[in-house]
gemmi code that builds the backbone of each chain (N, CA, C; Angstrom):
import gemmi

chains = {
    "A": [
        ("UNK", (104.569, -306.033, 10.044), (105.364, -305.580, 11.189), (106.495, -304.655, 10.718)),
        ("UNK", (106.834, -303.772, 11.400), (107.217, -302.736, 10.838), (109.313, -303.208, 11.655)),
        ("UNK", (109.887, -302.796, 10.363), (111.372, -303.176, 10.568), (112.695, -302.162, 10.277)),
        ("UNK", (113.524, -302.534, 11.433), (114.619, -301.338, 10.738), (115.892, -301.992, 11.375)),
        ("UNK", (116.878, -301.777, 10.335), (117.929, -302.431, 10.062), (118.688, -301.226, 9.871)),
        ("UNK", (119.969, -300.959, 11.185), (121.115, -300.244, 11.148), (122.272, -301.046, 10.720)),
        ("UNK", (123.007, -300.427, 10.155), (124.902, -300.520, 9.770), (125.584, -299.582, 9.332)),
        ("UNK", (126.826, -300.129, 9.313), (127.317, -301.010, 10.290), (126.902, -301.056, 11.704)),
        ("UNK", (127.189, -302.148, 12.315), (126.679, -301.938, 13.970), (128.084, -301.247, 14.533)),
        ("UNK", (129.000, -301.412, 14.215), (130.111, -300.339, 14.890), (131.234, -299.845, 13.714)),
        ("UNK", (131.328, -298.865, 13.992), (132.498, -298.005, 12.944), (133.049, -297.024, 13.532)),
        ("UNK", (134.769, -297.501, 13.218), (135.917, -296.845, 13.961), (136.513, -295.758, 13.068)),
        ("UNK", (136.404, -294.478, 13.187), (137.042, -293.730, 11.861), (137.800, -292.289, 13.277)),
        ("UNK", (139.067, -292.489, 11.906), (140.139, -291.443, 12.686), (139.520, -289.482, 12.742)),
        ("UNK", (139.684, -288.957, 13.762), (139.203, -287.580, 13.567), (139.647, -286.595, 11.973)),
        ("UNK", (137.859, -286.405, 11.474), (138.084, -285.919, 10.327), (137.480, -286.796, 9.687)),
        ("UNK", (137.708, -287.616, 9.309), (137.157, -288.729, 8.554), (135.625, -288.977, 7.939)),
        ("UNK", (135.247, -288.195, 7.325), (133.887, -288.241, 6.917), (133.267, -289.590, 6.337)),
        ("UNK", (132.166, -290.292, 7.179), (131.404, -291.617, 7.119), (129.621, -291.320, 7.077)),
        ("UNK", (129.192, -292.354, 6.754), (127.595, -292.891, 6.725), (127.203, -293.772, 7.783)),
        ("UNK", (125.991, -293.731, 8.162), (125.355, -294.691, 8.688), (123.959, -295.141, 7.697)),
        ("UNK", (124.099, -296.127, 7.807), (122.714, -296.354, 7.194), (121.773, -296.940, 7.949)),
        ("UNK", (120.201, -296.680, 7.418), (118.998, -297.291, 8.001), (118.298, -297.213, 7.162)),
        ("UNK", (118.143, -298.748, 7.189), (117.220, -299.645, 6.195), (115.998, -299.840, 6.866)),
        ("UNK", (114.725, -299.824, 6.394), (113.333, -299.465, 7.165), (112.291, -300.205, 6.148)),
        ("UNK", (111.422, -301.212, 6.659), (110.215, -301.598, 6.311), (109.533, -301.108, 7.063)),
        ("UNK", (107.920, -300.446, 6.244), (107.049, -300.186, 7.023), (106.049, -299.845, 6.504)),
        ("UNK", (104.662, -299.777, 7.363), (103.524, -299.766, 6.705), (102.782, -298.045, 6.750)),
        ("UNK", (103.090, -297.564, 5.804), (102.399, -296.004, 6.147), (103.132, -295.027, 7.247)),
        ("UNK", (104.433, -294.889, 6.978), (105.745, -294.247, 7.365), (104.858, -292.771, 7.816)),
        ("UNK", (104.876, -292.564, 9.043), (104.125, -291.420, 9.623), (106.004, -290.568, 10.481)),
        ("UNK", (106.774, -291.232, 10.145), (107.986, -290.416, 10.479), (109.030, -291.025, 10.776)),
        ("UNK", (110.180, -290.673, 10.517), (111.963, -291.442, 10.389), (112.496, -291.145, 11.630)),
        ("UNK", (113.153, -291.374, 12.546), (113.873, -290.269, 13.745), (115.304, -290.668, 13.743)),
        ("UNK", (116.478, -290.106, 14.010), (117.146, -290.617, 14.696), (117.666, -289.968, 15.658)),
        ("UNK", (118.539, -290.127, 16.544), (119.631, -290.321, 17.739), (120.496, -290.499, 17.992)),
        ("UNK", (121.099, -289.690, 19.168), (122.059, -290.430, 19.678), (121.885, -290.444, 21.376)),
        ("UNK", (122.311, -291.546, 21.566), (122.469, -292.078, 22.758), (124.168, -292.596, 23.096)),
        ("UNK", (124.312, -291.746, 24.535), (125.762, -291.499, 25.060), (125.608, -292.906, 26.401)),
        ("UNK", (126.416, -293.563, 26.942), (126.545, -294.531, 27.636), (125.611, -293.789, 28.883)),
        ("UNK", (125.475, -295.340, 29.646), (124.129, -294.320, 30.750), (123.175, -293.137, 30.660)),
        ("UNK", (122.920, -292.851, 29.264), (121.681, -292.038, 29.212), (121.239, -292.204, 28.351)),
        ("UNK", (119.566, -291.298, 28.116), (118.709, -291.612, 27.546), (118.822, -291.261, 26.114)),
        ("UNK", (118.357, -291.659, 24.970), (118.028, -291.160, 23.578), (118.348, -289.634, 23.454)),
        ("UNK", (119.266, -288.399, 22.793), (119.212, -287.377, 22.567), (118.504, -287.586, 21.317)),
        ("UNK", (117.526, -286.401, 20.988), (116.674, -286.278, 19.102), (118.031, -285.702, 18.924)),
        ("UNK", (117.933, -286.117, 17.283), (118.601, -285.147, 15.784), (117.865, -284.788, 15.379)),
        ("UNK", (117.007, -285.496, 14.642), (116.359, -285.228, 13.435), (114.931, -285.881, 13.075)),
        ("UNK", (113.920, -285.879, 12.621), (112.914, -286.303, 12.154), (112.494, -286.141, 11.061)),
        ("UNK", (112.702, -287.324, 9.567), (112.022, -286.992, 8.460), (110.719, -287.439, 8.574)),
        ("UNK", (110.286, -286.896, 7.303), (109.374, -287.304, 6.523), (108.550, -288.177, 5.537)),
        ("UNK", (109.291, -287.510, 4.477), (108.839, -288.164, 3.385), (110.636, -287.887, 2.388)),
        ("UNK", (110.254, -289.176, 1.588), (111.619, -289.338, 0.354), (111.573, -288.070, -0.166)),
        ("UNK", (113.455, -287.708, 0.205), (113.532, -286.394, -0.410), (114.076, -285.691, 0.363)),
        ("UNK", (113.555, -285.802, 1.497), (113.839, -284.557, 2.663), (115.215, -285.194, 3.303)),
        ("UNK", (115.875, -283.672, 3.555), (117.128, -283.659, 4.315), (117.715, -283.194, 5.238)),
        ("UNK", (117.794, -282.912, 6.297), (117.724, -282.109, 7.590), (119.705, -282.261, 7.821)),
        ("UNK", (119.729, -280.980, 8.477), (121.096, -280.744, 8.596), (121.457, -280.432, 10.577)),
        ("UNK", (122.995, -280.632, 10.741), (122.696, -279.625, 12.293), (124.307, -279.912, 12.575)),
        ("UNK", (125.056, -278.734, 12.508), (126.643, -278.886, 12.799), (127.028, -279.953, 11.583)),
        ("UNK", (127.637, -281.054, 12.000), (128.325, -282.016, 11.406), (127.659, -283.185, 11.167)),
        ("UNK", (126.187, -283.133, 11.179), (125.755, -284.170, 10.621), (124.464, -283.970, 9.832)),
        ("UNK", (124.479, -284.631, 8.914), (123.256, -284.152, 7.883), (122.746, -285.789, 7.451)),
        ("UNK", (121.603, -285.614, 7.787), (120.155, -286.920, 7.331), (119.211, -286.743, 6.659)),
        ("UNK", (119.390, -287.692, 5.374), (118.605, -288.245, 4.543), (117.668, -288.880, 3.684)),
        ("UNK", (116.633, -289.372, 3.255), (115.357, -289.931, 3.544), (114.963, -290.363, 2.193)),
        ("UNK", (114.977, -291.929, 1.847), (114.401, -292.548, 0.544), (113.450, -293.352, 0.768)),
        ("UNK", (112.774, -293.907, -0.206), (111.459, -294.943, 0.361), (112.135, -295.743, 0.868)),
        ("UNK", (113.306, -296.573, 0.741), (113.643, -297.597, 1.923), (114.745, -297.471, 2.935)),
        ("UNK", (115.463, -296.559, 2.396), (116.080, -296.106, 3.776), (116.703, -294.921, 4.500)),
        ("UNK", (117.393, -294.886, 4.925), (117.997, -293.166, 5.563), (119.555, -293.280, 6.207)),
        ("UNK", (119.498, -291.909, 5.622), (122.159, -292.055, 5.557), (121.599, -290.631, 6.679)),
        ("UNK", (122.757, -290.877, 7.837), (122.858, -290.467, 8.251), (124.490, -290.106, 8.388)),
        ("UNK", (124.597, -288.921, 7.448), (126.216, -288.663, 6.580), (126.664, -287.587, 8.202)),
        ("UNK", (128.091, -287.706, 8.369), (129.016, -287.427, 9.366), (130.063, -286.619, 8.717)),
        ("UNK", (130.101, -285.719, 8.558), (131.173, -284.719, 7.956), (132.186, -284.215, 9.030)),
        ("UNK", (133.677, -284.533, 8.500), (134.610, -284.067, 9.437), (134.701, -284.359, 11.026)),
        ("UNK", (134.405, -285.725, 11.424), (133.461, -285.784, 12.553), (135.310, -285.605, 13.985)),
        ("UNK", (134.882, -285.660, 15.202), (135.230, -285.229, 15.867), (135.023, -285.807, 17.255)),
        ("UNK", (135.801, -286.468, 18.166), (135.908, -287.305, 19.038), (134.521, -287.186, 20.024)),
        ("UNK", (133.842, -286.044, 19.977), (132.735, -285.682, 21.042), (131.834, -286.128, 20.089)),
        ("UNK", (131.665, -286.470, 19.087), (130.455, -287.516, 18.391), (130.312, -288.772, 18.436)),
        ("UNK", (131.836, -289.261, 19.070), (131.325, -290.830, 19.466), (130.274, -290.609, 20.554)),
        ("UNK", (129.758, -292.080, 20.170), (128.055, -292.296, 20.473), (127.527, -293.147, 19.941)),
        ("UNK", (126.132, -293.638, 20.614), (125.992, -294.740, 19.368), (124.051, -293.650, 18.872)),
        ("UNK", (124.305, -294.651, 17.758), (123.122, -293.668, 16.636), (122.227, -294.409, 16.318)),
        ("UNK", (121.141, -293.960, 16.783), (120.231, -294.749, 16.917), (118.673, -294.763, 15.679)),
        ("UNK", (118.379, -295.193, 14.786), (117.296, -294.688, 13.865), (115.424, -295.650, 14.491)),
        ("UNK", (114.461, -294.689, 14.297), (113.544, -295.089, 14.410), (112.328, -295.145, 13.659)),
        ("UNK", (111.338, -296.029, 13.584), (110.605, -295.345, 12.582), (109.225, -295.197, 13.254)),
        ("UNK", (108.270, -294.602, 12.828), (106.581, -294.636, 13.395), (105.793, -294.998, 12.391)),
        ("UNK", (105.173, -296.339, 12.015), (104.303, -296.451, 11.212), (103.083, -296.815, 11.367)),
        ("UNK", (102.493, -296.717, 10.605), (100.756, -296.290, 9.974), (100.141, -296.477, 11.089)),
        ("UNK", (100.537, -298.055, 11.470), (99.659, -298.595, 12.697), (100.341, -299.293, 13.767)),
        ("UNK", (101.138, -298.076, 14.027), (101.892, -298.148, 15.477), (101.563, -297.389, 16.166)),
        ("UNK", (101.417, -297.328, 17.812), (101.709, -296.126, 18.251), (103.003, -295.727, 19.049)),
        ("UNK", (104.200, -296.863, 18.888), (105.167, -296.235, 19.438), (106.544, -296.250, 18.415)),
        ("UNK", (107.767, -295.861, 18.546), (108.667, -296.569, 17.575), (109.041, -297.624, 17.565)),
        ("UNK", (109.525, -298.431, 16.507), (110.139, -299.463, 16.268), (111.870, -298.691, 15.750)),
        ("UNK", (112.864, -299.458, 16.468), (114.072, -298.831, 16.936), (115.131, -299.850, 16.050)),
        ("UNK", (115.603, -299.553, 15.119), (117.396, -300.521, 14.945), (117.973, -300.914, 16.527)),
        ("UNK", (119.123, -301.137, 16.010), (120.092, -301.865, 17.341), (121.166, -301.155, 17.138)),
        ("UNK", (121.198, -299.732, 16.344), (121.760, -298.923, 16.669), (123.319, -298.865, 16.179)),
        ("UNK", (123.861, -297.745, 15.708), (125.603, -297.582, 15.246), (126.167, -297.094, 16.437)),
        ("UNK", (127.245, -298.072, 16.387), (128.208, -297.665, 17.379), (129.457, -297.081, 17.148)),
        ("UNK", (129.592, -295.572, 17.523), (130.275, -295.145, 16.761), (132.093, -294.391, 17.418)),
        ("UNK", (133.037, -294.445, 17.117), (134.150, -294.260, 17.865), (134.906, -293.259, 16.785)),
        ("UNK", (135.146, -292.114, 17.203), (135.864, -291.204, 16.537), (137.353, -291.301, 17.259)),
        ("UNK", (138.488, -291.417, 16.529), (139.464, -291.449, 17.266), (140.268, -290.346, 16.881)),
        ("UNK", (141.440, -289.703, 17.938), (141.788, -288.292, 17.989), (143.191, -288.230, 16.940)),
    ],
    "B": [
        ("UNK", (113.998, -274.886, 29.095), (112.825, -275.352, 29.847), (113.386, -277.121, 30.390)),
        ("UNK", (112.979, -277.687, 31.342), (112.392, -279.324, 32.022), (112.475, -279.521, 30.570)),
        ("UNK", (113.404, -280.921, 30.690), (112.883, -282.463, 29.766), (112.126, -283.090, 30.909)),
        ("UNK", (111.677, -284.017, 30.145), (111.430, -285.162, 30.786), (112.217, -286.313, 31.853)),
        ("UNK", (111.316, -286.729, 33.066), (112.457, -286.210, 34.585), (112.189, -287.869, 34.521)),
        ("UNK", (112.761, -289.150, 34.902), (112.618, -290.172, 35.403), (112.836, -290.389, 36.896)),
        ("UNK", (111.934, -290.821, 37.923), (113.065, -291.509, 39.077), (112.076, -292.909, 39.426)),
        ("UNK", (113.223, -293.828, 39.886), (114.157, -293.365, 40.538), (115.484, -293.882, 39.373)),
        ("UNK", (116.757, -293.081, 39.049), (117.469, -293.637, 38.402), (118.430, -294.528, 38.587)),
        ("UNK", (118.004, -294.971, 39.669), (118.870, -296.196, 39.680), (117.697, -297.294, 40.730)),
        ("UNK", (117.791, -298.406, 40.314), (116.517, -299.860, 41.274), (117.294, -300.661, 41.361)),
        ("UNK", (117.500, -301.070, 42.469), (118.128, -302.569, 42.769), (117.041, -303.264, 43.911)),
        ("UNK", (116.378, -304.426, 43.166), (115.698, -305.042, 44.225), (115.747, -306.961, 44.518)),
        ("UNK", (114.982, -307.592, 44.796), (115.270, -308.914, 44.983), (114.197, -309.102, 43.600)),
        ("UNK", (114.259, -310.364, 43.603), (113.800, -311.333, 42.231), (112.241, -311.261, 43.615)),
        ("UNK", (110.909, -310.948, 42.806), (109.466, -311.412, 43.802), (109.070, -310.179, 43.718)),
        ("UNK", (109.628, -308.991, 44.415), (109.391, -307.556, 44.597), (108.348, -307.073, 43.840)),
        ("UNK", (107.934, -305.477, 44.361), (107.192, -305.135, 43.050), (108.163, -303.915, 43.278)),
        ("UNK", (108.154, -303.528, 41.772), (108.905, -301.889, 41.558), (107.854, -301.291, 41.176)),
        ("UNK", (108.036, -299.911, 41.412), (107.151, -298.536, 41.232), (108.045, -297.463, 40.048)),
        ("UNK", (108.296, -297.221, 38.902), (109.276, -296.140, 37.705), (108.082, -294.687, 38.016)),
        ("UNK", (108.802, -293.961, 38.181), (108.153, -292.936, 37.564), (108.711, -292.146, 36.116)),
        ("UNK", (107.689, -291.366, 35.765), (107.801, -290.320, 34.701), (107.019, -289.028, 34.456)),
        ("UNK", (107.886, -287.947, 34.873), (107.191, -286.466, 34.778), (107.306, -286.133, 33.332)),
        ("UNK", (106.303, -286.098, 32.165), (106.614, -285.535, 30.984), (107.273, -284.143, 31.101)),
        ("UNK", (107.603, -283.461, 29.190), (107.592, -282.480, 29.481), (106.362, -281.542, 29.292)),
        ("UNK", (106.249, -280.633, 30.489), (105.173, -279.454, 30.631), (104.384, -279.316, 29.290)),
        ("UNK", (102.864, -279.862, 29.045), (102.363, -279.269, 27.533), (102.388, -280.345, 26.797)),
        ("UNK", (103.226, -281.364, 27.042), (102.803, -282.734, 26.369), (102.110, -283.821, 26.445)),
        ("UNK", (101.078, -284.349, 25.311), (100.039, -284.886, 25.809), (100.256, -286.462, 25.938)),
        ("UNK", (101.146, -286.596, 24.785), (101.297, -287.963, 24.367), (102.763, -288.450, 25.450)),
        ("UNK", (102.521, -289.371, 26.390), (103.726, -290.515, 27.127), (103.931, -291.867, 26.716)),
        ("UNK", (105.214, -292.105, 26.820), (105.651, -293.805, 26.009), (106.375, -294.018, 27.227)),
        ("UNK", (106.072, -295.353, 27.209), (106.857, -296.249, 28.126), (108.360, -297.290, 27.216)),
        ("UNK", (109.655, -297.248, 27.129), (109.881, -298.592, 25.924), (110.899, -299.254, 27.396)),
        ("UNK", (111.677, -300.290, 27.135), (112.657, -300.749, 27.413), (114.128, -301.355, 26.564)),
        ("UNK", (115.229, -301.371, 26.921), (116.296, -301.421, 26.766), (117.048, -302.262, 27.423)),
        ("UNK", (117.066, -303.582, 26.822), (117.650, -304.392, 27.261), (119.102, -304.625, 26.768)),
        ("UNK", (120.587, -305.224, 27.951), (121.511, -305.571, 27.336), (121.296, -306.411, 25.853)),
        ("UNK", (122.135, -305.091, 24.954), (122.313, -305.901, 23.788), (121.387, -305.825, 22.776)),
        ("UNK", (120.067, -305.533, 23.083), (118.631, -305.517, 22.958), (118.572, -303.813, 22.282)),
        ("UNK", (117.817, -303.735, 21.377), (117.193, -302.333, 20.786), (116.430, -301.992, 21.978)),
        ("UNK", (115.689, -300.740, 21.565), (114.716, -300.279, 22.184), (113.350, -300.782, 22.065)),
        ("UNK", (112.503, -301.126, 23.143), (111.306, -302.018, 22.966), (110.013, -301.166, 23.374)),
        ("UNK", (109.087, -300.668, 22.626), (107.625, -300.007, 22.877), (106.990, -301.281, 23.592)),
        ("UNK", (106.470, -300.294, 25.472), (105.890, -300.966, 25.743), (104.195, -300.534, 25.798)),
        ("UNK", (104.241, -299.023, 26.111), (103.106, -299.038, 26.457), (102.809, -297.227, 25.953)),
        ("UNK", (101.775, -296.813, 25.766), (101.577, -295.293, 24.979), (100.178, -294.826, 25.271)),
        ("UNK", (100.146, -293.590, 26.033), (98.918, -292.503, 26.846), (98.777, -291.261, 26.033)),
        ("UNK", (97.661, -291.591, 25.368), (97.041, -289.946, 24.873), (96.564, -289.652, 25.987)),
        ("UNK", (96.885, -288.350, 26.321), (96.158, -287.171, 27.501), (95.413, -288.429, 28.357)),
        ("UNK", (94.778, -288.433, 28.875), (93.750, -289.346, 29.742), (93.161, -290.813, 29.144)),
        ("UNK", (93.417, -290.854, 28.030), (92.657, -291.943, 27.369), (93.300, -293.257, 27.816)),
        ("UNK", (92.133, -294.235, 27.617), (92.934, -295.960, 28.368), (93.664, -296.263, 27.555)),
        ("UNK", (95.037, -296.534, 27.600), (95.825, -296.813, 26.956), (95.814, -298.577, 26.733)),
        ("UNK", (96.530, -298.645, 25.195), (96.279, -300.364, 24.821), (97.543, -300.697, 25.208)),
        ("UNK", (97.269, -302.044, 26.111), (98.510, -302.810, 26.668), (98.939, -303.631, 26.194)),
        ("UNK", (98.528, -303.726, 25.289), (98.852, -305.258, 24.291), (100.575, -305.449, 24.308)),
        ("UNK", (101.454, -304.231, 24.006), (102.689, -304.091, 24.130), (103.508, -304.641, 25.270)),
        ("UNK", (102.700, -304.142, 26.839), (103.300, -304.582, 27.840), (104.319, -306.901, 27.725)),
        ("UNK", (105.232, -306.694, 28.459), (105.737, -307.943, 28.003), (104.895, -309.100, 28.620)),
        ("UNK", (104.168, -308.862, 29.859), (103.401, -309.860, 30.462), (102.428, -309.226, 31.384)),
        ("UNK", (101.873, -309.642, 32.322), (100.689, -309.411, 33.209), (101.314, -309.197, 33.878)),
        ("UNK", (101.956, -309.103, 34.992), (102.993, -308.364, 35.862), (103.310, -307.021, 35.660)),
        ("UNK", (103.221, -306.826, 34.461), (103.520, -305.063, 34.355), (102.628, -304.155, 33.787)),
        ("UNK", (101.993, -302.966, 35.064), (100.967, -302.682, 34.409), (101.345, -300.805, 34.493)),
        ("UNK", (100.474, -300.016, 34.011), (101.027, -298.459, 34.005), (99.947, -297.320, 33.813)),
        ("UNK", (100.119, -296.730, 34.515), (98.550, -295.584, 34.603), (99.352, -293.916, 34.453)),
        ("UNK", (98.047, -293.145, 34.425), (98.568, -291.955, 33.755), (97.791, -290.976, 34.307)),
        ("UNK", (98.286, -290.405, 35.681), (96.957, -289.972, 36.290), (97.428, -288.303, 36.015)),
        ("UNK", (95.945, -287.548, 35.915), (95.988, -286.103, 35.487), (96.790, -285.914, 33.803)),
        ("UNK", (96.693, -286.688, 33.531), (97.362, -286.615, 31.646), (98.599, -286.213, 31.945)),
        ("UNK", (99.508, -286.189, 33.637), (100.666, -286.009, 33.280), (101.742, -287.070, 33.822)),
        ("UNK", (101.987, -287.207, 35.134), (102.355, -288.162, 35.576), (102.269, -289.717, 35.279)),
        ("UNK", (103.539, -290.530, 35.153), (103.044, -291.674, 34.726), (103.999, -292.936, 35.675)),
        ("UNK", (103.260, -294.018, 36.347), (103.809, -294.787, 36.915), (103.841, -296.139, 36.121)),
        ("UNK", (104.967, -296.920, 35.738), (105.112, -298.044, 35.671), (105.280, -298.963, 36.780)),
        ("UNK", (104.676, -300.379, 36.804), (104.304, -300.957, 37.880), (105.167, -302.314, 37.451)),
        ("UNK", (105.752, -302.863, 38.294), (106.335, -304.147, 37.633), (106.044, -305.325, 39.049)),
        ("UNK", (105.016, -305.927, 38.676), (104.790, -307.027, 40.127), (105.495, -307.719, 39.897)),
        ("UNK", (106.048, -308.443, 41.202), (106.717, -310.100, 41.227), (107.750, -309.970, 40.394)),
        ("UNK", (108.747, -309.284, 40.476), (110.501, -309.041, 39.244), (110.405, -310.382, 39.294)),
        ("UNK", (111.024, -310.433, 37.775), (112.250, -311.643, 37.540), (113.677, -310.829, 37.307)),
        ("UNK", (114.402, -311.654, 36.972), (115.706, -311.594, 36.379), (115.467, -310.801, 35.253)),
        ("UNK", (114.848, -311.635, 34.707), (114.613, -310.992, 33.013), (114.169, -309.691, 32.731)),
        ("UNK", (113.377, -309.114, 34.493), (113.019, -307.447, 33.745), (113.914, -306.896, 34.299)),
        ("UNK", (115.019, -306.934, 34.355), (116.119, -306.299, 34.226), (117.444, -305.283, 32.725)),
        ("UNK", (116.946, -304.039, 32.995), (117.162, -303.355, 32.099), (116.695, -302.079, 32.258)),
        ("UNK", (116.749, -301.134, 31.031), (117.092, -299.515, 31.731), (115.324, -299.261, 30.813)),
        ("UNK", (114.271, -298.645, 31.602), (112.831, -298.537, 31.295), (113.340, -297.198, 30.774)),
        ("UNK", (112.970, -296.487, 29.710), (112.737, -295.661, 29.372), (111.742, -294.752, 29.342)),
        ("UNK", (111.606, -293.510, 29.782), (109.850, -292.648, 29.181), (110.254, -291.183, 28.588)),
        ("UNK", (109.215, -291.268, 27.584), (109.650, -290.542, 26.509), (107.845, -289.558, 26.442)),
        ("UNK", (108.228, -288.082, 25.689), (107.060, -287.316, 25.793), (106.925, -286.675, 24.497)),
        ("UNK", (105.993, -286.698, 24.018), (105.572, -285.511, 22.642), (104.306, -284.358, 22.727)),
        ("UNK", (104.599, -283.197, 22.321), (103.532, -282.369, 22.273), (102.442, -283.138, 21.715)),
        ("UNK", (102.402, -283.897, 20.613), (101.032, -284.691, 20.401), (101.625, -286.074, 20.031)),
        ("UNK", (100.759, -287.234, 19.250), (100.880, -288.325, 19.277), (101.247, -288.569, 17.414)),
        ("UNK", (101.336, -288.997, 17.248), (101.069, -289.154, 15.783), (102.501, -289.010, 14.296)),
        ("UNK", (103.756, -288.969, 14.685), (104.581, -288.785, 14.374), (105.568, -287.167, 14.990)),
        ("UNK", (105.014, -287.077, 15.947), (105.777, -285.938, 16.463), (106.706, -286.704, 17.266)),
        ("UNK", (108.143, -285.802, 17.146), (108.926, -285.754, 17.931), (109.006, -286.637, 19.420)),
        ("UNK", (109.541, -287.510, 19.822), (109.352, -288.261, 20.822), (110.715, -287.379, 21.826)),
        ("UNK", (110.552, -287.281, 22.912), (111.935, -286.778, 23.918), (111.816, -287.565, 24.715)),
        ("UNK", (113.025, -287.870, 25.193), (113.220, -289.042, 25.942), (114.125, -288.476, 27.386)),
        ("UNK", (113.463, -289.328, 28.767), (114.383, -289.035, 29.614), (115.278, -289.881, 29.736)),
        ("UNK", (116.438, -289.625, 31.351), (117.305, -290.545, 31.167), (117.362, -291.805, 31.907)),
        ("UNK", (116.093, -292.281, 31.424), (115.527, -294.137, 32.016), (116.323, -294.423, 33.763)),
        ("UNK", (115.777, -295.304, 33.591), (115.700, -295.925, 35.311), (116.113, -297.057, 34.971)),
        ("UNK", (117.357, -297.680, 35.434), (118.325, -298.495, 35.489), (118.019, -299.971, 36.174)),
        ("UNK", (117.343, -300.739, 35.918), (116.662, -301.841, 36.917), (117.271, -302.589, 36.694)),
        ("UNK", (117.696, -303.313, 38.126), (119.035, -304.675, 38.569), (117.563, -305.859, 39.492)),
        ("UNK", (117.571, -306.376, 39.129), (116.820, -307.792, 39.699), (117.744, -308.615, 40.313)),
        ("UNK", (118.026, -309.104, 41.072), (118.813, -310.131, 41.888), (117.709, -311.367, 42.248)),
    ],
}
model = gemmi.Model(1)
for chain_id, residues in chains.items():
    chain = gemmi.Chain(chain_id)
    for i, (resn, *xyz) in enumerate(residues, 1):
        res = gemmi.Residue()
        res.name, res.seqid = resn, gemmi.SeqId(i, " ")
        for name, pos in zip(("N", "CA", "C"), xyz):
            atom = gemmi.Atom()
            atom.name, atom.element = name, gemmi.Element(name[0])
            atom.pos, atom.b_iso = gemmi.Position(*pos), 0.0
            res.add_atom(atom)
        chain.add_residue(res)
    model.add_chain(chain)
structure = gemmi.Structure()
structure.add_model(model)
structure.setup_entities()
């Protein structure tokens, strides 16, 4: 059964403050990494989708990461319109939908 | 271009009812997911439509909830007889294909059971 483990579940950092999220991931034949963010009352926004260990995808102020067991989802200089909570997913071998963490909750303060 | 459209976004019904979710993918995508989101709760895969093909329900949480996919685009979730417990925000999500592509997600349908 395929597993993923976010943390912290919430992290408070002052504007500027460059932080991690991590996601820790068991799984059987890793067909793709995702994560997210999701804003109160709405649905999942995409970031990013890895691959395979190694790969690193970038976009404004946040850049994600990808090892055989887990994935940093690094926050550079971050900025009150990025609180949100962050959500990582994975798709494996013999799934056909994602299996989802419980997600970072995240509070940039001004 | 259209994301992916949910209605109705907001359900409030009695505990017995049946609810009707819809989901318009986006235009060109073959692959639809159904998950849910419960207080407190991750995101839960319930149910997943290649283009026309019978989709496996094994995911769904019980026999009460069932979901069809007519013309490979439109997709209705069916929830007979609510409880309490299916209370929570249904999500549907769309990919150009199935298989590790990109999932987009709309902005779910909000279900209150009384």
């Amino acid at each position: 059964e395929d597993q993923v483990t976010q943390s912290p579940e919430a992290l408070r950092l002052q504007e500027g403050e460059s932080s991690s999220l991590n996601c820790s991931y068991t799984v059987s034949g890793l067909r793709g990494l995702f994560w997210y963010r999701q804003d109160p009352g709405k649905g999942p926004e995409f970031l990013f989708t890895l691959y395979s260990a190694g790969e690193e995808k970038e976009k404004e102020r946040l850049k994600a990461t990808l090892t055989k067991k887990e994935s940093f989802l690094h926050i550079t200089a971050p900025k009150p319109e990025d609180s949100a909570t962050y959500l990582c997913a994975v798709l494996g071998g013999g799934a056909d939908g994602l299996t989802f963490g419980k997600g970072t909750h995240l509070i940039i303060q001004p | 271009g259209a994301g992916v459209s949910q209605s109705p976004s907001n359900k409030v019904t009695e505990k017995g009812k049946d609810v009707e979710l819809r989901c318009d993918p986006i235009s060109g995508h073959t692959a639809l997911y159904w998950y849910r989101q419960s207080l407190g709760q991750g995101l839960e895969f319930l149910i997943y439509f290649q283009g026309n093909s019978a989709p496996d329900k094994s995911g769904l949480p019980s026999d009460r909830f069932s979901a069809e996919r007519t013309g490979g685009s439109v997709s209705t979730l069916t929830i007979q007889r609510t409880q309490q417990e299916d209370s929570a925000v249904y999500l549907c999500a769309s990919s150009l294909l199935a298989g590790g592509e990109t999932q987009y997600f709309g902005p779910g349908t909000r279900l209150l059971v009384l």
